[in-house]
C-alpha positions as CSV (number, residue, x, y, z in Angstrom):
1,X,0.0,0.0,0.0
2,X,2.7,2.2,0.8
3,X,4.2,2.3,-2.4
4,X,0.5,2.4,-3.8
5,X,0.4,5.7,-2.3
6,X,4.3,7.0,-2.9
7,X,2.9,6.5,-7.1
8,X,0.0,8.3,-6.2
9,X,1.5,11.2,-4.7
10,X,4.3,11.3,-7.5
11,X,1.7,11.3,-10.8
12,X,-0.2,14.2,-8.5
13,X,3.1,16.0,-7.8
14,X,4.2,15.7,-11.7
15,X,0.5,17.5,-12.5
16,X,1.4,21.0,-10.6
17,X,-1.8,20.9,-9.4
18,X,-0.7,21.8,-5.5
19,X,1.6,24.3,-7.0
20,X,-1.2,25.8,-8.7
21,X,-3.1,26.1,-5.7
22,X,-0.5,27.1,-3.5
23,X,0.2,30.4,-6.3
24,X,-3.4,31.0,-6.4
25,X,-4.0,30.9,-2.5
26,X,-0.8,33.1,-2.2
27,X,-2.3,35.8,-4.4
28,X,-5.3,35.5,-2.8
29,X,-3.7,36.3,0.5
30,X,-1.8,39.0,-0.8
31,X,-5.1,40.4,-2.3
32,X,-6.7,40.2,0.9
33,X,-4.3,41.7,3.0
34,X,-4.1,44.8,0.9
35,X,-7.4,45.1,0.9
36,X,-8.1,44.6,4.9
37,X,-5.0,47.4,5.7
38,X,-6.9,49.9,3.1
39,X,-9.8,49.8,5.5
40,X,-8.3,50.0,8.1
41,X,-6.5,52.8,7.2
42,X,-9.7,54.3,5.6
43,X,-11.5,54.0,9.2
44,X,-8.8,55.5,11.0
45,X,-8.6,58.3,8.8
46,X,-12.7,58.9,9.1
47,X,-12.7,58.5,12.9
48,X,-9.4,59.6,13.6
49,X,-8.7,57.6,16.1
50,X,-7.2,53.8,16.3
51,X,-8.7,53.0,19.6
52,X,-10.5,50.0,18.9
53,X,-13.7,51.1,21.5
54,X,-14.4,54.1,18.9
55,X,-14.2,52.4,16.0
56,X,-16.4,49.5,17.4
57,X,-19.3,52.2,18.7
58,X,-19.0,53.5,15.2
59,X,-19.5,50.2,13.6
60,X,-22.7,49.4,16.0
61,X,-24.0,53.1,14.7
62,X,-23.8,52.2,10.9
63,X,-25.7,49.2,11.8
64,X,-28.6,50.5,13.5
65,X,-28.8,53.5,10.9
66,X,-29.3,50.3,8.5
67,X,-31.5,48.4,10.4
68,X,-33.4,52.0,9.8
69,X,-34.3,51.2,5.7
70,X,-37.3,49.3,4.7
71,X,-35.6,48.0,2.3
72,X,-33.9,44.5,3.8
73,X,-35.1,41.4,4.6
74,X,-36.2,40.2,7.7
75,X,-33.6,37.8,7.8
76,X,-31.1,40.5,7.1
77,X,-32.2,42.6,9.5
78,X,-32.3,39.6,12.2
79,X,-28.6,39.3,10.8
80,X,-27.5,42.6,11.6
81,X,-29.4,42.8,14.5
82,X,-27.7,39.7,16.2
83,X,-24.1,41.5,14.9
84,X,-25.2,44.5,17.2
85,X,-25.7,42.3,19.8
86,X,-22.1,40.6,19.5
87,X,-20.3,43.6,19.3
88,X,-21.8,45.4,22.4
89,X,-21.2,41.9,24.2
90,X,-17.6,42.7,23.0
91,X,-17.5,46.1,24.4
92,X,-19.2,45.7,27.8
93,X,-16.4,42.9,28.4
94,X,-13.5,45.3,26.8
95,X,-12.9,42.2,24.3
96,X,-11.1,43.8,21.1
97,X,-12.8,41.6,18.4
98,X,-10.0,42.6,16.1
99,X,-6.9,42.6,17.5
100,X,-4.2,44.0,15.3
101,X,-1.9,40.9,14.1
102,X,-1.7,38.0,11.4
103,X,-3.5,34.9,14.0
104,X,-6.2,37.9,13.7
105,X,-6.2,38.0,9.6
106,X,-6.0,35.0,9.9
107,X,-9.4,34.1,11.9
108,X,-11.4,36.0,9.5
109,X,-10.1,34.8,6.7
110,X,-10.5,31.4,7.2
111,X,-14.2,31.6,8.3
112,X,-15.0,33.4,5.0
113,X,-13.5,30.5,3.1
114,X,-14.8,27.7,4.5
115,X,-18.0,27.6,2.2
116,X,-16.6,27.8,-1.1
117,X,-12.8,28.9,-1.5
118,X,-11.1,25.9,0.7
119,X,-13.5,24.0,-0.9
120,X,-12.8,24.9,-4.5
121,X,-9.3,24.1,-4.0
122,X,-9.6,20.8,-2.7
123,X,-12.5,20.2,-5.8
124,X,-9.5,21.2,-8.2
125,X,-7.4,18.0,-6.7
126,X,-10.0,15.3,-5.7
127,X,-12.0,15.9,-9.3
128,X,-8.9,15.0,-11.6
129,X,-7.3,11.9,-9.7
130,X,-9.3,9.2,-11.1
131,X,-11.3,10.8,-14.3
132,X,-7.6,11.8,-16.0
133,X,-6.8,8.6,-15.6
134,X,-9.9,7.3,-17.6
135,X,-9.8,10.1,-19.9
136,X,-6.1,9.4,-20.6
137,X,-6.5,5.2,-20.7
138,X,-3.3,5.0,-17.9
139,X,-5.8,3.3,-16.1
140,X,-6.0,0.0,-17.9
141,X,-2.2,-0.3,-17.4
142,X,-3.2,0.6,-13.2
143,X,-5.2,-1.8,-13.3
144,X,-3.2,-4.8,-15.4
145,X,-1.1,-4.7,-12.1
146,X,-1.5,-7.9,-9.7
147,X,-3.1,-5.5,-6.7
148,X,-6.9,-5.3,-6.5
149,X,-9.1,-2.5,-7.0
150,X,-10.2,-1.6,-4.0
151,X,-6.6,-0.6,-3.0
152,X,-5.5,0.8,-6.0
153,X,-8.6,3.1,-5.4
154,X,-8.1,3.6,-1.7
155,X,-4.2,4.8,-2.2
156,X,-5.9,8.1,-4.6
157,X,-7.9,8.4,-1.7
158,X,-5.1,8.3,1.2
159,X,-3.5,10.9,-1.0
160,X,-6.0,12.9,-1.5
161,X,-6.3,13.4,2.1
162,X,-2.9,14.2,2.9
163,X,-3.5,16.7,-0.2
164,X,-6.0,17.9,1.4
165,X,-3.8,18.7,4.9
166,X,-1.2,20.3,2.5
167,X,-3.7,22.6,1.4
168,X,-4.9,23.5,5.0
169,X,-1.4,23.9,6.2
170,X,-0.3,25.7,3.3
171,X,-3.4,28.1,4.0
172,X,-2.3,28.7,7.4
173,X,1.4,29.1,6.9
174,X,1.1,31.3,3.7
175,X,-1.9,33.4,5.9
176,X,0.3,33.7,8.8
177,X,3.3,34.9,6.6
178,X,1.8,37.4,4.7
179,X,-0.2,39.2,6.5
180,X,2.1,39.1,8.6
181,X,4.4,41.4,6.8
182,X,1.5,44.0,6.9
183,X,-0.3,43.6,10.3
184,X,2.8,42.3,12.5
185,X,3.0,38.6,13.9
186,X,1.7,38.9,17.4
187,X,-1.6,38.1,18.7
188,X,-1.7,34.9,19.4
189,X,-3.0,35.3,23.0
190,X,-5.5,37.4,22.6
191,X,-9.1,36.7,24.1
192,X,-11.9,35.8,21.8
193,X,-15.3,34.9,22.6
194,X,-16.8,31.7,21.4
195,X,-20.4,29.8,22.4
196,X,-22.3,32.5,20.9
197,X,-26.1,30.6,20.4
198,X,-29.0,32.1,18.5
199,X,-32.0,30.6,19.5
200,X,-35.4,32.5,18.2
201,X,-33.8,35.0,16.9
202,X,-32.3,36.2,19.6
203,X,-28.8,36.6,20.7
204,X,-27.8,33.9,24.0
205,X,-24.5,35.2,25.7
206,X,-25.3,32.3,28.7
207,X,-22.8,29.8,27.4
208,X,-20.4,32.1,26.1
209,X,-16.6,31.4,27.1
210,X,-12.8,33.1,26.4
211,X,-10.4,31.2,25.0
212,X,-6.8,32.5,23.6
213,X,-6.7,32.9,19.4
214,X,-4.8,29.9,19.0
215,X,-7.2,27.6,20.6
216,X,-10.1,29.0,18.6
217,X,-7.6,28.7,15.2
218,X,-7.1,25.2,16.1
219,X,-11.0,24.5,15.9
220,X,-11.7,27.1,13.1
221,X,-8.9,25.2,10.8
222,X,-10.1,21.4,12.6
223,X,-13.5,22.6,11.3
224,X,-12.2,23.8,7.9
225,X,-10.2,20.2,7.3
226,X,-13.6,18.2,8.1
227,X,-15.5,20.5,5.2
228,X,-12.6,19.7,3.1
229,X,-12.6,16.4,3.1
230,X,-16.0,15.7,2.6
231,X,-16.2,18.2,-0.3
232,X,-13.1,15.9,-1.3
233,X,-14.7,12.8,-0.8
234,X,-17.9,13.8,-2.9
235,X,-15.6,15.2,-6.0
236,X,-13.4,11.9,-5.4
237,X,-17.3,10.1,-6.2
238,X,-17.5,12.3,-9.3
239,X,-13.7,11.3,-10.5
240,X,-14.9,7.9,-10.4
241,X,-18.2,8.6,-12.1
242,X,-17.5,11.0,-14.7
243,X,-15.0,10.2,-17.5
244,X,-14.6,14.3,-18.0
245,X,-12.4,15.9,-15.3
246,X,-13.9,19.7,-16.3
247,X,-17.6,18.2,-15.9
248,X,-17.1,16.8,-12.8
249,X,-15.4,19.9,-11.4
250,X,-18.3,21.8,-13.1
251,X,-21.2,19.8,-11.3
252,X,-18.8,20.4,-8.3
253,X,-18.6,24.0,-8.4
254,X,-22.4,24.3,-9.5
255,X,-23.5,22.9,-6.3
256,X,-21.0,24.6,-3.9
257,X,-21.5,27.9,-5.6
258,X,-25.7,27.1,-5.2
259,X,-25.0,26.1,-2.0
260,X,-23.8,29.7,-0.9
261,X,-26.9,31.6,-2.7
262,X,-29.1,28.6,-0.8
263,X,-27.4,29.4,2.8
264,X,-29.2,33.2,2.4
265,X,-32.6,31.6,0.7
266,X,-33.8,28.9,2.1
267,X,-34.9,30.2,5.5
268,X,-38.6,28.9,4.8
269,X,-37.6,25.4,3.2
270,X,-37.4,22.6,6.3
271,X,-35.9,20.1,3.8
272,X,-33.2,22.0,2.2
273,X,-31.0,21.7,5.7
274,X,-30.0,18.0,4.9
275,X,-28.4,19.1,1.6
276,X,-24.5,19.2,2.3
277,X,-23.9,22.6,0.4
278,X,-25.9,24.2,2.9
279,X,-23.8,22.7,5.9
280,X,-20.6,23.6,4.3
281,X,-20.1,27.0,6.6
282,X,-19.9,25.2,10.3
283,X,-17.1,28.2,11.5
284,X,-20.0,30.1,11.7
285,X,-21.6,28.3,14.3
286,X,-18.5,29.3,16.1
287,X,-18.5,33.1,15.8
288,X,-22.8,32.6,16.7
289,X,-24.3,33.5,13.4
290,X,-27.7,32.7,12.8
291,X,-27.5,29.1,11.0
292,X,-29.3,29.2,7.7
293,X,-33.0,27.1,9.1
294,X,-33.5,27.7,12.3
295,X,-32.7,24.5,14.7
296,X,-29.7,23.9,12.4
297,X,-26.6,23.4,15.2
298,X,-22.3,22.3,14.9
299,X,-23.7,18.4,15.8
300,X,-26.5,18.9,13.4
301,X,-23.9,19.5,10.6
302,X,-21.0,18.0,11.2
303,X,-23.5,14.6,11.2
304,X,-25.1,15.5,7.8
305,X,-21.7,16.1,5.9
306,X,-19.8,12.6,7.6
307,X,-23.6,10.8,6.0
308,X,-22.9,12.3,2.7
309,X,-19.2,11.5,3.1
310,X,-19.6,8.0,3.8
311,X,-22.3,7.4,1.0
312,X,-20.0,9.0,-1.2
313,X,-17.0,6.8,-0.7
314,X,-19.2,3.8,0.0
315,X,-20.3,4.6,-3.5
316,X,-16.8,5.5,-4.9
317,X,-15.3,1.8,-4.0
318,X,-18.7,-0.2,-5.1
319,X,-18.8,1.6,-8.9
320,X,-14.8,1.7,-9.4
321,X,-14.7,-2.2,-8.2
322,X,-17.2,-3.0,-10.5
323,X,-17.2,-0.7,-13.7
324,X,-16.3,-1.9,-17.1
325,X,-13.2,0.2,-18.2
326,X,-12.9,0.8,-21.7
């Protein structure tokens, strides 16, 4: 099995594909950072002031003057509403939410790409290992070789999940680094508050706890390396069962990217909360957003994605063990 996996992780080194992904996550980090210092800088200039109390007030006054229009939803306004309520939770315990340093960039960053840009990256891996194979007929001479299918298939997917740890380390290390340069590499001690719980509607602070930044990293980027390897999982299914690498990354990508419209629609629709793309964002249950149906919870999730990860690769072995290859 071992050397199983050493071929597998040499034919995915020789495509570039982590390389690719490692340049693209680096410009994208890059990108970011020079946008978050520019607002930064744009805020200190319009308050001037850096003290983090006044530029917090200010932040809770823009969002009651929009809570103000007619003209958002009521789950918007619930949204916003429940963000009040966080931030003034922040001040009355003189919590600074956004601690100047990279483990801060860093927080933010990686519970905006939970839901679709970690995922993308891993679809760009897990979609090409077995269909290029097909599409390129290397995998009749795979499979002339005296070792059964089911562990010629299960070394693509031992690989894909250390691929998948490369990516989320990479994601880290590069985040760290760069922003870094910009923002200043301290702030790994200080306080957040987690256990945020909307129930109703409403805002509960009763569970709430403090923990350093590095502990709630450690379950933001946990949380992040479950999502990704059950979206790996499910575009490892659609290697197997798609000869086309491109249409399997585009059924991927249609149902991620409908998955993110879905998380701010389907309020209304019972049903639509055992669809995985609408679990896909579990940081936020972290931070105490208001989940997308309400009762949704971490357990509730985190059970509905390992279902439709284990169907998937259930499915993955019974189809590649059986399929006629031509």
């Amino acid at each position: 099995m071992i050397n199983l996996v050493f071929n597998e992780i040499t034919k995915l080194l020789g495509k570039r594909r982590l390389l690719v992904v490692t340049l693209i996550m680096a410009m994208l980090m890059a990108v970011f950072t020079y946008a978050q210092a520019k607002e930064i800088e744009r805020t200190r200039e319009r308050l001037g002031t850096e003290d983090w109390r006044t530029t917090l007030q200010q932040q809770i006054i823009d969002t009651q003057n929009r809570l103000g229009s007619t003209r958002i939803s009521d789950e918007w306004r619930q949204t916003l509403q429940i963000r009040i309520a966080q931030q003034q939770y922040y001040l009355d315990n003189d919590i600074n939410p956004a601690e100047p340093g990279a483990p801060t960039f860093l927080r933010g960053f990686i519970e905006n790409s939970v839901q679709l840009l970690l995922p993308l990256m891993v679809m760009v891996i897990a979609a090409d290992l077995v269909s290029s194979e097909k599409s390129l007929g290397t995998i009749k001479l795979l499979l002339t070789r005296p070792v059964k299918r089911w562990r010629i298939l299960l070394s693509k997917y031992i690989t894909l999940i250390l691929a998948v740890s490369f990516i989320i380390f990479i994601f880290g290390l590069l985040g760290y680094l760069i922003s870094g340069l910009v923002f200043g590499y301290k702030g790994w001690m200080a306080p957040v508050i987690s256990g945020f719980v909307v129930q109703g509607g409403e805002l509960d602070t009763a569970s709430t706890f403090i923990i350093p930044q590095w502990q709630y990293l450690l379950m933001a980027f946990g949380l992040a390396w479950f999502v990704s390897i059950v979206v790996g999982t499910l575009s490892f299914l659609l290697s197997v069962l798609v000869r086309s690498t491109a249409a399997g990354m585009g059924i991927m990508l249609a149902a991620l990217i409908s998955g993110t419209i879905l998380s701010n629609m389907v309020s209304s629709w019972e049903a639509a909360k055992y669809l995985f793309m609408v679990n896909l964002n579990i940081t936020s249950y972290l931070t105490g957003q208001s989940p997308p149906i309400e009762g949704m919870t971490l357990g509730f999730s985190v059970t509905i994605l390992t279902i439709w990860a284990a169907v998937a690769l259930f499915l993955s072995f019974f189809v590649f063990t059986r399929q006629d290859v031509y």
